[in-house]
C-alpha atoms as an extended CHARMM CRD file, in Angstrom:
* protein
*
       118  EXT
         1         1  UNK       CA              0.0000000000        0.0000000000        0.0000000000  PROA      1               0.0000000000
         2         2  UNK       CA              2.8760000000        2.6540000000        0.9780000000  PROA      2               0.0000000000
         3         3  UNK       CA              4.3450000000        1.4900000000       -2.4140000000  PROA      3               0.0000000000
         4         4  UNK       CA              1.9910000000        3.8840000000       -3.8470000000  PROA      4               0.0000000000
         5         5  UNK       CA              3.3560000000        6.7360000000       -2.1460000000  PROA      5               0.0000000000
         6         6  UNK       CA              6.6700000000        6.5840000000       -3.1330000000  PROA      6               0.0000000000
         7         7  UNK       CA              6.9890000000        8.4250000000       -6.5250000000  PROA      7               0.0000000000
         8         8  UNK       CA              4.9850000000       11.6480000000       -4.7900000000  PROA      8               0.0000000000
         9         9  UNK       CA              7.2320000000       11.0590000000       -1.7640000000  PROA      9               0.0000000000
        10        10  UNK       CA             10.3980000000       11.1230000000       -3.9590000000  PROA      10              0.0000000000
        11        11  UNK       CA              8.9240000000       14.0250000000       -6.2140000000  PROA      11              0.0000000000
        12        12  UNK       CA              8.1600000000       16.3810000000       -2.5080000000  PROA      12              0.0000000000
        13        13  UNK       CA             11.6780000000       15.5140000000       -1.5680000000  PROA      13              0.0000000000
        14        14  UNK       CA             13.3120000000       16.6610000000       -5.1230000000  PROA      14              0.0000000000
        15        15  UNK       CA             11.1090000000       20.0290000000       -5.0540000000  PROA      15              0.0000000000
        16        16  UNK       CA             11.8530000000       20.9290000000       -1.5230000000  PROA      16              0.0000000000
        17        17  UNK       CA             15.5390000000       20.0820000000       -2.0980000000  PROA      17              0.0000000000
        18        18  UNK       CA             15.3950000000       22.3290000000       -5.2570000000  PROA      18              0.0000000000
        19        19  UNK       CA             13.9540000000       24.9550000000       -3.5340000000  PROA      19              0.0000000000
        20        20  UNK       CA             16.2460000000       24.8730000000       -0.8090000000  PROA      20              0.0000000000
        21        21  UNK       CA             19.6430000000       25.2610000000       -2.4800000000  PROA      21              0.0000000000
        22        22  UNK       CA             17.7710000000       28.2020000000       -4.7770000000  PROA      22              0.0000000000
        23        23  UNK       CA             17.1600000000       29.9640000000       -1.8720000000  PROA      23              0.0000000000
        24        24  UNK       CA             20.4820000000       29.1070000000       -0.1980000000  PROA      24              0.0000000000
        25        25  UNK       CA             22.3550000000       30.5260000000       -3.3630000000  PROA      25              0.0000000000
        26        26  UNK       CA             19.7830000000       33.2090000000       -3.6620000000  PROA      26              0.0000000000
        27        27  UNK       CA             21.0810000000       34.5980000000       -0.3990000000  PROA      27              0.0000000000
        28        28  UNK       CA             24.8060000000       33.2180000000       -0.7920000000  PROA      28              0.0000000000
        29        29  UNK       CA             25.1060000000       35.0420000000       -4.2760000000  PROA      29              0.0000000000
        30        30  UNK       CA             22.9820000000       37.9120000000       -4.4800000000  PROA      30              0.0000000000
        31        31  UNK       CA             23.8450000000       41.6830000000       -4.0180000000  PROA      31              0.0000000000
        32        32  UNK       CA             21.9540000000       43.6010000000       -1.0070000000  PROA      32              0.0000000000
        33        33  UNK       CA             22.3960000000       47.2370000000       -2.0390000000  PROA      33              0.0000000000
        34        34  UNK       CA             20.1260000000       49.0960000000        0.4960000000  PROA      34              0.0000000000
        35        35  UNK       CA             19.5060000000       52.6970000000       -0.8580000000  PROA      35              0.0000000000
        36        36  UNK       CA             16.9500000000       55.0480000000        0.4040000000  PROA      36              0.0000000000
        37        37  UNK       CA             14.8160000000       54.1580000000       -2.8350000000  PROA      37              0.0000000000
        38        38  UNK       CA             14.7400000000       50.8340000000       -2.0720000000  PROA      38              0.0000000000
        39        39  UNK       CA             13.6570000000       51.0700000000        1.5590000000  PROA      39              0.0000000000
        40        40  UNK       CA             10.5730000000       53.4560000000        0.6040000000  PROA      40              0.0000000000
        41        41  UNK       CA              6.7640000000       51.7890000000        0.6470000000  PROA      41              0.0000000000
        42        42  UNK       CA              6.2300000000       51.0670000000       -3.2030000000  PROA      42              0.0000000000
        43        43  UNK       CA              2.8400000000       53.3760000000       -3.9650000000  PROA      43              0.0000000000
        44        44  UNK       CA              2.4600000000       53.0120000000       -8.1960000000  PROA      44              0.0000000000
        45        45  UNK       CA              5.7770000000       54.3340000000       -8.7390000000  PROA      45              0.0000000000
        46        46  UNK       CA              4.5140000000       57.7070000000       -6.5090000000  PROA      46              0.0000000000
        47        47  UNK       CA              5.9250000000       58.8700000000       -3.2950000000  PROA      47              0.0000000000
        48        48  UNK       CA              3.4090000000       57.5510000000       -0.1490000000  PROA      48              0.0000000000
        49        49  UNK       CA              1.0790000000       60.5600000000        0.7950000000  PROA      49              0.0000000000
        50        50  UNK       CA             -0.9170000000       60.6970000000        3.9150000000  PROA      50              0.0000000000
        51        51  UNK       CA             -0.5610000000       58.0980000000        6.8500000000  PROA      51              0.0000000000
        52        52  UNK       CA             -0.1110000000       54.1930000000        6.3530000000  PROA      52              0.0000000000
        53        53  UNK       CA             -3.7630000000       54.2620000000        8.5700000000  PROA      53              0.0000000000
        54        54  UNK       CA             -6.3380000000       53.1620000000        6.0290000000  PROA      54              0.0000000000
        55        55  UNK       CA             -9.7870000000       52.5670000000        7.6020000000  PROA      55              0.0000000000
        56        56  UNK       CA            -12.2840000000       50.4070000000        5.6850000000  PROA      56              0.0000000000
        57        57  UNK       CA            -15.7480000000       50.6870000000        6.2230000000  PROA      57              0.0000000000
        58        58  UNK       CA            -17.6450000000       47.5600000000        8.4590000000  PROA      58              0.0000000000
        59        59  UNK       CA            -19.7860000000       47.1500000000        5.1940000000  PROA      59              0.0000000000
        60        60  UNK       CA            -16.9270000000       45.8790000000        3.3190000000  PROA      60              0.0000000000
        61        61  UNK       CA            -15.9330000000       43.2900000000        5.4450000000  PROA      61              0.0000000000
        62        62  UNK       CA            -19.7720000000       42.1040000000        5.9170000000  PROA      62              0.0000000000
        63        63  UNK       CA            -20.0730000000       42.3410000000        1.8780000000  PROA      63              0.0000000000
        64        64  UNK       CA            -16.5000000000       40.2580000000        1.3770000000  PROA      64              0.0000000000
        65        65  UNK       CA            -17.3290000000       37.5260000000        4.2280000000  PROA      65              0.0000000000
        66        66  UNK       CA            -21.2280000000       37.0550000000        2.5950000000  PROA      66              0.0000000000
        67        67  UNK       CA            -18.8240000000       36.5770000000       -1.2480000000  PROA      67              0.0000000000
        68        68  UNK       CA            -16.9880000000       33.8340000000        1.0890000000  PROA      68              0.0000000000
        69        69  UNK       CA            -19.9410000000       32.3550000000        2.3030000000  PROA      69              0.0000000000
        70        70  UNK       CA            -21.5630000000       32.2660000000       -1.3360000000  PROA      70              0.0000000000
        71        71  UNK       CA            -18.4980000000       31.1170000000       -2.9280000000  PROA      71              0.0000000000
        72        72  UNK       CA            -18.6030000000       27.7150000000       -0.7300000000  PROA      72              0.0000000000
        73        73  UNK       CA            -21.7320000000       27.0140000000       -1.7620000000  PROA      73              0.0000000000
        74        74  UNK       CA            -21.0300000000       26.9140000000       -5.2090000000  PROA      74              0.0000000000
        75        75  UNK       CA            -17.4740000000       24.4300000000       -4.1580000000  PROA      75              0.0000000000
        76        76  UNK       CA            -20.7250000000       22.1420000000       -2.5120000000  PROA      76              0.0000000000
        77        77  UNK       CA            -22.9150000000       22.6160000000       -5.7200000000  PROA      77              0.0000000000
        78        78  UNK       CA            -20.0040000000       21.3860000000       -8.4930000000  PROA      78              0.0000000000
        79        79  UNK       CA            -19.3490000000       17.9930000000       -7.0270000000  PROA      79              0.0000000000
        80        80  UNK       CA            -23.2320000000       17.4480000000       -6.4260000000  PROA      80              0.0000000000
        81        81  UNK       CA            -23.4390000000       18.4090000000      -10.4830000000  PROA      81              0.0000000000
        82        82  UNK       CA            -20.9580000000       15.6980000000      -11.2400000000  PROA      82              0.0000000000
        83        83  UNK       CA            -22.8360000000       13.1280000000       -9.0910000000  PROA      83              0.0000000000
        84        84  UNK       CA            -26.1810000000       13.9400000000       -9.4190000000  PROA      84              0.0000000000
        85        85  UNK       CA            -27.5470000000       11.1420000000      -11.5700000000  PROA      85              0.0000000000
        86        86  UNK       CA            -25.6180000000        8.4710000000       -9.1680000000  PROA      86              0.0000000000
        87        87  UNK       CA            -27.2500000000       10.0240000000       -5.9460000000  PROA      87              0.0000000000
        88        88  UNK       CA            -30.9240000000       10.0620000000       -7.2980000000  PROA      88              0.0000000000
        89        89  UNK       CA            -33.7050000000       11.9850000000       -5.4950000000  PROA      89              0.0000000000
        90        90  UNK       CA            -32.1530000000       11.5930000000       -2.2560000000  PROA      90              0.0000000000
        91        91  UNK       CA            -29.3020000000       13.8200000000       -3.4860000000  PROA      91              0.0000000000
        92        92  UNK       CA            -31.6340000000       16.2110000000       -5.0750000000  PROA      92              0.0000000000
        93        93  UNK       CA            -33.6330000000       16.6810000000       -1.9910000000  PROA      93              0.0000000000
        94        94  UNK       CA            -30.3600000000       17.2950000000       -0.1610000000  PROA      94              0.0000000000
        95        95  UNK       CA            -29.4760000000       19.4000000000       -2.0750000000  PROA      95              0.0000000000
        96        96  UNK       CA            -32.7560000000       21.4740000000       -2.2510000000  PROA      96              0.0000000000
        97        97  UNK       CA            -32.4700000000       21.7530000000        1.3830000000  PROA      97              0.0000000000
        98        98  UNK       CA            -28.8450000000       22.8000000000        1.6420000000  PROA      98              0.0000000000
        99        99  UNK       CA            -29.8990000000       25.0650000000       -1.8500000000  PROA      99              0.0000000000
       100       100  UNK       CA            -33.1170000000       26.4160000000        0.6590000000  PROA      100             0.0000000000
       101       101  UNK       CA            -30.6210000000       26.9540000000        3.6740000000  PROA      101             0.0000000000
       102       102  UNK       CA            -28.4130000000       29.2290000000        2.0320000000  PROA      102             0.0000000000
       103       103  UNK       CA            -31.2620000000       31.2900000000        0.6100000000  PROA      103             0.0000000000
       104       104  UNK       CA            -32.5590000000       31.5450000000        3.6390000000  PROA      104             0.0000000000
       105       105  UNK       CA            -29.8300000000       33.1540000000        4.7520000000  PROA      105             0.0000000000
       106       106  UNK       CA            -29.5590000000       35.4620000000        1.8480000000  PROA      106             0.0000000000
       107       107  UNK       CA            -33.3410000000       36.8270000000        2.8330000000  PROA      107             0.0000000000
       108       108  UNK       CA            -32.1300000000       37.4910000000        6.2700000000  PROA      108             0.0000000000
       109       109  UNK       CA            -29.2180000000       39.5390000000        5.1670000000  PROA      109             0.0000000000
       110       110  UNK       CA            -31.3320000000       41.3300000000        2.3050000000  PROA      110             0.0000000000
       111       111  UNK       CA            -33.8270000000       42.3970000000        5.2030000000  PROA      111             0.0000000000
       112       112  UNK       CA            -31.4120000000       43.0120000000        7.5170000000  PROA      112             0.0000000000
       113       113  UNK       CA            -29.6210000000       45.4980000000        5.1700000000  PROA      113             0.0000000000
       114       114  UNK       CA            -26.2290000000       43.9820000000        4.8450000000  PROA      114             0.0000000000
       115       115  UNK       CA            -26.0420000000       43.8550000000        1.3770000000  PROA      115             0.0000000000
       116       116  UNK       CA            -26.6790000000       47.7400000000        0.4750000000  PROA      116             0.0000000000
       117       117  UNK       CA            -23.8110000000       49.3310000000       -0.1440000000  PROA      117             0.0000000000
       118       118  UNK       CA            -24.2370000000       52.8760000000        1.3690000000  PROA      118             0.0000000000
C-alpha cells in the first residue's frame, strides 16, 4: 500500500531540495544594495502621501465575508453536479435543502440590510 506513495514522496523531496539550495544561493550570491529608494513603501511608482492608517468601512468586510460564504456554496454545488444522476432523489432533496438553507440566509441579510452598499 505505501508502495503507492513513493513516486509523490520522492517528487516532494526533489522540489523541496530544489527549492532549498535556490534559496540558499539566492542569499549566498545575491547583491543587497540598500539605498533610500529601495527602503521606501512602493505606492504606483509615486511617493506615499498621507498616513499608512487606512480605515475600511464595516460594510466591506460584511459584503466580502457574505462573497466567502456564497463562494462555498457553489465548491458544494459542483461535485453534487458531477454526481447527481448516481445520488438520485435523495441527493436532489439534499441538495434542495442545503440550496433552501443558504437562501434563507440570503433573505435574512437582504432584510437586515447587509447587502446595500451605502
Amino acid at each position: 500500500m505505501t508502495a503507492v506513495y513513493i513516486p509523490a514522496l520522492i517528487y516532494l523531496a526533489v522540489t523541496m531540495g530544489v527549492m532549498a539550495v535556490i534559496l540558499f544561493l539566492s542569499a549566498r550570491i545575491g547583491r543587497r544594495r540598500v539605498t533610500r529608494e529601495k527602503m521606501l513603501p512602493y505606492e504606483c511608482g509615486m511617493d506615499p502621501l498621507g498616513t499608512l492608517e487606512i480605515h475600511f468601512p464595516i460594510k466591506f468586510y460584511v459584503v466580502a465575508m457574505i462573497f466567502i460564504i456564497f463562494d462555498i456554496e457553489t465548491v458544494f454545488l459542483y461535485p453534487w453536479a458531477v454526481v447527481f444522476r448516481d445520488l438520485g432523489w435523495f441527493g436532489f432533496v439534499e441538495m434542495l435543502l442545503f440550496t433552501a438553507v443558504i437562501l434563507i440566509g440570503l433573505v435574512y441579510l437582504f432584510r437586515k440590510g447587509a447587502l446595500e452598499w451605502e
